[in-house]
C-alpha positions as CSV (number, residue, x, y, z in Angstrom):
1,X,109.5,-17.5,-6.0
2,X,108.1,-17.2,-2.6
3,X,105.0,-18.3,-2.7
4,X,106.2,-21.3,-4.7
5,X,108.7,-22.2,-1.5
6,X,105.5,-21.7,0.7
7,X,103.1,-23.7,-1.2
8,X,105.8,-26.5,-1.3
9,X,106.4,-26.2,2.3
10,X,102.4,-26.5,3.4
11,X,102.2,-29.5,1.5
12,X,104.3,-32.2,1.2
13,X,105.8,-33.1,-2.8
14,X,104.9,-36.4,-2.8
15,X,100.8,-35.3,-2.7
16,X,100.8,-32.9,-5.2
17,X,99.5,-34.2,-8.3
18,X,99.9,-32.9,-11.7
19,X,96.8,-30.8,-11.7
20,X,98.3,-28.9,-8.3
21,X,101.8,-28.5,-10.2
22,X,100.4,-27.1,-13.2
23,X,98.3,-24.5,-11.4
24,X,101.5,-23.5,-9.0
25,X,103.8,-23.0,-12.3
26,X,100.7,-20.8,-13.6
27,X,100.9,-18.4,-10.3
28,X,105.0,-17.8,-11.1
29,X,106.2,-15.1,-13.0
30,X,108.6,-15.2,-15.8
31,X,111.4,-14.3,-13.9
32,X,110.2,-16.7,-11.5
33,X,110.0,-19.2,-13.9
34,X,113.7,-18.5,-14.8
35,X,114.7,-18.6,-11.6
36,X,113.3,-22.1,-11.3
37,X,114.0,-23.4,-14.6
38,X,117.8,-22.6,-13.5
39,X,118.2,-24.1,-10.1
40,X,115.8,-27.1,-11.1
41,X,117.4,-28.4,-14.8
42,X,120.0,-30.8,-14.1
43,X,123.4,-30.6,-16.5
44,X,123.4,-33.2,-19.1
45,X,126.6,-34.7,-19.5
46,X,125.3,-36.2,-22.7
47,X,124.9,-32.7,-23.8
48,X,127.8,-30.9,-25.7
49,X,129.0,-27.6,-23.3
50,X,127.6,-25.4,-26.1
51,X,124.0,-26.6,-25.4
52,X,124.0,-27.3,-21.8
53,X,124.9,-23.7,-20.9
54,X,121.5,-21.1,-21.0
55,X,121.8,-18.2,-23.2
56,X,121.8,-15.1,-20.9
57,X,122.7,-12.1,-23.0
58,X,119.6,-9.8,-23.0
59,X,121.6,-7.0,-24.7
60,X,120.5,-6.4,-28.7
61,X,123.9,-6.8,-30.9
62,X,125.5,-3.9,-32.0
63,X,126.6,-4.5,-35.0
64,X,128.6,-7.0,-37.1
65,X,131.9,-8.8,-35.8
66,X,134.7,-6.7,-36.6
67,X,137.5,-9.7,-35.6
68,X,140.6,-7.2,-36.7
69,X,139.1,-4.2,-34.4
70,X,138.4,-6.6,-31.3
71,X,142.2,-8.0,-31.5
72,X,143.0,-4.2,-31.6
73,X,140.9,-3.5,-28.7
74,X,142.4,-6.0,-27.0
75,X,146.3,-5.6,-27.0
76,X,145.7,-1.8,-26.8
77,X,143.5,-2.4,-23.0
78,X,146.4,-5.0,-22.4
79,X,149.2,-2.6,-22.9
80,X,147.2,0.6,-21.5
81,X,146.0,-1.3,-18.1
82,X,148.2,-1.2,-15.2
83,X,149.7,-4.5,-13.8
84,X,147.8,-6.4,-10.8
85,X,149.6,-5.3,-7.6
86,X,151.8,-8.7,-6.1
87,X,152.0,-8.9,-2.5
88,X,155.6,-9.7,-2.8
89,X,157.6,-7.9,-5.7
90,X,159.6,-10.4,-7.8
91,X,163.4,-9.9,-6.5
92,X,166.0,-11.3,-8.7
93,X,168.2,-15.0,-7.0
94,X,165.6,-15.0,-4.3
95,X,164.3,-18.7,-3.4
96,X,161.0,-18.9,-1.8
97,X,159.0,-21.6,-0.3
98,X,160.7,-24.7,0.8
99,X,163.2,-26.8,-1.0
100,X,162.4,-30.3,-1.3
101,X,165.3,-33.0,0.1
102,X,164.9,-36.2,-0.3
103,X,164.2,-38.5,2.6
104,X,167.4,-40.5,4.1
105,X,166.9,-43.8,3.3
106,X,168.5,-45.7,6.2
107,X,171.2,-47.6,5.1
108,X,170.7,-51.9,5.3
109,X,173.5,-53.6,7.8
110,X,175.6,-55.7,6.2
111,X,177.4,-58.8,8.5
112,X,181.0,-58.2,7.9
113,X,181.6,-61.7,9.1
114,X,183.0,-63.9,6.3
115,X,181.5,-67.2,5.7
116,X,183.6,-69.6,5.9
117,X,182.8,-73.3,4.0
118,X,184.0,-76.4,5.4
119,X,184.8,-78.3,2.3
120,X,186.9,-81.7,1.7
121,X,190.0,-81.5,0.9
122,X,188.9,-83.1,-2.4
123,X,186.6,-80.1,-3.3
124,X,188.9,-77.6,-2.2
125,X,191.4,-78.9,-4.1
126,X,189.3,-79.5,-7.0
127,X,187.9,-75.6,-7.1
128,X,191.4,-74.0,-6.2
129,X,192.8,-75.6,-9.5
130,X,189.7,-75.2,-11.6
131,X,190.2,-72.8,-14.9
132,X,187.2,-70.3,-15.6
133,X,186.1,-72.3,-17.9
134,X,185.2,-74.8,-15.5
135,X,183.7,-72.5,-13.2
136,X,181.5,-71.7,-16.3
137,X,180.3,-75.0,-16.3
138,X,179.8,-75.1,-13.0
139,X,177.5,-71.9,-12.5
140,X,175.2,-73.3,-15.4
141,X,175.1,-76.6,-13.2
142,X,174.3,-74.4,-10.1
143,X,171.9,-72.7,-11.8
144,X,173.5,-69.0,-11.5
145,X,171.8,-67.8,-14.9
146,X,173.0,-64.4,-14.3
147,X,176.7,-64.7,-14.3
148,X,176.5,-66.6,-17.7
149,X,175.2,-65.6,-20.8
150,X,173.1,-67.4,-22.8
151,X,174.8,-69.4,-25.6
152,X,177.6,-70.3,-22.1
153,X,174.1,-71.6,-20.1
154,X,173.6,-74.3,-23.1
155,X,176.4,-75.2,-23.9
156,X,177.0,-76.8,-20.1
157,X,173.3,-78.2,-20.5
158,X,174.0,-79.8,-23.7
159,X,177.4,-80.9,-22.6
160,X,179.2,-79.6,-25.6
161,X,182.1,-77.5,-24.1
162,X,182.5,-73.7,-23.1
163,X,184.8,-71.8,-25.8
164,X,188.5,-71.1,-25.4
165,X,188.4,-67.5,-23.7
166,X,185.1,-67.4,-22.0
167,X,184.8,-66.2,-18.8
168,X,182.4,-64.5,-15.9
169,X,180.7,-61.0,-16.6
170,X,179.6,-58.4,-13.8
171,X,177.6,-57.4,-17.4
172,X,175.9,-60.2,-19.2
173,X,175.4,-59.5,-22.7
174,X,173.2,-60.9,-25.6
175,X,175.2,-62.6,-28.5
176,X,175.3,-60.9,-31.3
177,X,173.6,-62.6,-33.9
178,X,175.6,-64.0,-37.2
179,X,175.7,-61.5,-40.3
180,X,174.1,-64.7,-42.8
181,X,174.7,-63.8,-46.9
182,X,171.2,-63.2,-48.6
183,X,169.9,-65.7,-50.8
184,X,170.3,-66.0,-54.0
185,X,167.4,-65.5,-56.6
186,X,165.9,-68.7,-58.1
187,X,166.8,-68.7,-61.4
188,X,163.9,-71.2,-61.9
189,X,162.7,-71.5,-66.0
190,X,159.0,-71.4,-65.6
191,X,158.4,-72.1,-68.9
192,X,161.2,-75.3,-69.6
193,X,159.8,-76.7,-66.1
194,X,156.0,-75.8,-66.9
195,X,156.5,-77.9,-70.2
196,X,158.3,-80.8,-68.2
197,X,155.3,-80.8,-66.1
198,X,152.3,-81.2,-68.8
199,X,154.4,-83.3,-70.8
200,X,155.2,-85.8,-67.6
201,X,159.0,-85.7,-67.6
202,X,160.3,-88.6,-65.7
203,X,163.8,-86.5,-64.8
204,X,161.2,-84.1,-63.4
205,X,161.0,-84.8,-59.7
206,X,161.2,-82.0,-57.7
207,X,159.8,-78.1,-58.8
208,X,161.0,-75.3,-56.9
209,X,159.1,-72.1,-57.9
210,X,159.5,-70.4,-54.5
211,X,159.8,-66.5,-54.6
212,X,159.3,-66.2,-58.6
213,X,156.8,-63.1,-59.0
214,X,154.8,-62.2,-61.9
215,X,154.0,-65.9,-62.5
216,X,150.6,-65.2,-64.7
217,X,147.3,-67.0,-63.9
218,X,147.4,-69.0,-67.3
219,X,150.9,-70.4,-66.6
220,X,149.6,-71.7,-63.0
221,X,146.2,-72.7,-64.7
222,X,148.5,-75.1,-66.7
223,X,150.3,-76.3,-64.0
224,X,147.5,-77.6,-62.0
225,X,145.7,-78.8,-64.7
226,X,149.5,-80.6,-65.8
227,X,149.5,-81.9,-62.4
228,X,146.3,-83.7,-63.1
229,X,148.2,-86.1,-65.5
230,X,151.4,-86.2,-64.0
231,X,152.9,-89.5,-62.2
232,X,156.9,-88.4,-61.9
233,X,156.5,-85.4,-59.5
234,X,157.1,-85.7,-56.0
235,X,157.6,-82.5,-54.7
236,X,156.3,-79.2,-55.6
237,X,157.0,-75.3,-53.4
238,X,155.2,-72.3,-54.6
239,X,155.8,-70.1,-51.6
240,X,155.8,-66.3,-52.1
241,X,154.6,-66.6,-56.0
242,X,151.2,-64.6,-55.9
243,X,149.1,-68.0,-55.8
244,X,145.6,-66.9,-56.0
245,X,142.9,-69.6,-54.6
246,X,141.0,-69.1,-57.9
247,X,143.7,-71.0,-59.6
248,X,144.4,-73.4,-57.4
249,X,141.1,-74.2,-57.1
């Protein structure tokens, strides 16, 4: 390894040519050659660990893997082999180190001073005898979103009156929404109202199949192709029926 570091120190790298190169890796040893192939390969991040890493075990195997024995060896050398000495024995309710406190924020100075609003006698007397209801109305107006919840905040934009009972919250809380009863199933006959269709019923003006399921491809087939000659219809809702595009094409 040497005389590799000489030879590249009498010359300098960018002159050497391939045919120089070749004959300086000739003059190396194997372990030279090692030596160089270790400090000179760069590590390949687009390598996985397992092949970046050089295999350097020289020593022959001695035998099969024995995975029971090697767990054995193991927790018998970990039981048998003395602790590592601590500078500082562990001592039972002794802190070390420092405690952490947190910084003192300083505190922000409030003006005690009160403000005090010259108003007309008009507006004072106005706001002194205003219910909360009013005052409602008038935070919506002012624009003080935050003391008013939201069905309070449109119903002073819209002009329709605050409820009997409202009032200011330090809390402003959503409206709980209204429990609604589910609807009821349509009780739809597909086959009375399919017929009525083909056979263009004049009584027939509005078909309502909305949420019917297992609605077959023949009976839809038949009601497009009944659409074809039908002149009394005027409206016709098939949402949520398992409408393929095949039959209404």
């Amino acid at each position: 390894m040497a005389f590799f570091a000489t030879r590249l120190i009498s010359k300098e790298v960018r002159e050497l040519d391939d045919k120089d190169l070749d004959e300086l890796l000739a003059s190396l040893t194997v372990e030279e050659l090692e030596q160089l192939s270790n400090e000179v390969d760069p590590d390949d991040s687009l390598l996985p660990p397992s092949q970046r890493c050089k295999d350097q075990t020289k020593k022959s195997p001695t035998g099969p893997l024995n995975r029971k024995k090697l767990l054995d060896y193991l927790e018998r050398t970990a039981r048998e082999q003395a602790d590592w000495p601590e500078a500082k024995p562990y001592e039972a309710g002794l802190k070390r180190g420092k405690i952490w406190k947190p910084k003192e924020v300083p505190k922000t100075k409030t003006d005690d001073l009160e403000i005090e609003l010259d108003l007309d006698d008009e507006y004072e007397q106005a706001l002194g005898t205003a219910d909360e209801t009013e005052l409602v109305d008038l935070a919506a107006i002012l624009g003080l979103h935050s003391m008013l919840n939201q069905d309070q905040f449109h119903a002073s934009i819209l002009n329709k009156g605050q409820k009997i009972g409202d009032r200011f919250e330090s809390i402003v809380h959503a409206t709980k929404p209204k429990v609604l009863p589910l609807e009821p199933d349509n009780d739809t006959d597909v086959d009375k109202t399919l017929d009525q269709v083909c056979n263009n019923v004049a009584s027939l003006k509005k078909l309502n199949w909305n949420n019917i399921r297992n609605i077959s491809r023949e009976k839809m087939k038949r009601l497009f192709e009944g659409l074809k000659t039908n002149t009394h219809l005027e409206y016709l809702s098939l949402a949520n029926t398992d409408l393929y595009d095949v039959s209404a094409e």
